[in-house]
N, C-alpha and C positions, 0 to 999 in steps of 0.2 A: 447486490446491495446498492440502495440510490446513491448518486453521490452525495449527495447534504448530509449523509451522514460520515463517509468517509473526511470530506471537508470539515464537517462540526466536532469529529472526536480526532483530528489528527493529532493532537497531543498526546492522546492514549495511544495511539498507532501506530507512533514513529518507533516504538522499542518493539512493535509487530514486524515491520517492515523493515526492520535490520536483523531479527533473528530470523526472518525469512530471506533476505537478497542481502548476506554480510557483506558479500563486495561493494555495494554503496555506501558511500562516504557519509560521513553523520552532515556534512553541508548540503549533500545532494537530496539527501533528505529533509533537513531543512527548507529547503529550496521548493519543492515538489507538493509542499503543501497542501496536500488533500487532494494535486489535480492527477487524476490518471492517467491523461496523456502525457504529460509528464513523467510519470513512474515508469510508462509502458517504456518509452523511450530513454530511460536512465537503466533498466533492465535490458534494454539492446543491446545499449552501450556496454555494460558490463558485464554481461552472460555473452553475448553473441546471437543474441539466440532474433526470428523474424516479428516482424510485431504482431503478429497474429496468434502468437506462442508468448508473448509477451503478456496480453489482453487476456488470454486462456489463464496464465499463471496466475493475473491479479482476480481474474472472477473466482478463483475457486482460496486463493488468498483472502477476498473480502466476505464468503459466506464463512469461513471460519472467523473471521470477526465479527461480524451479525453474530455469531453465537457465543465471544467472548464478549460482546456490548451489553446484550443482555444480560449477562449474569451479572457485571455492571450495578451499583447501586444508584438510583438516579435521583438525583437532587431536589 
């Protein structure tokens, strides 16, 4: 997913990315704003897990939004 889009619909997104990584905090999310290194490293933080597994989680996190954007009405 490019990021311009993950940046441009973070509003839609934020309730994606909390029923995906509930241990972030609704500020951390806030905060993270559409940027992915940010998210990578807010998922480190709080899973444990390396950033490489991190980056893995959110690629395959952001093509199942590619396919919830779409279905998306556009304005």
């Amino acid at each position: 997913m490019n990021r311009d889009i993950i940046e441009g619909n973070w509003k839609q997104l934020k309730g994606k990315v909390k029923q995906q990584w509930g241990k972030l905090t609704d500020d951390a999310v806030d905060k993270i704003n559409g940027d992915r290194e940010l998210l990578a490293g807010k998922i480190q933080e709080a899973y444990g897990v390396d950033r490489d597994e991190a980056k893995k989680q959110i690629e395959a996190w952001a093509k199942a939004c590619e396919k919830f954007l779409s279905k998306e009405p556009h304005h």
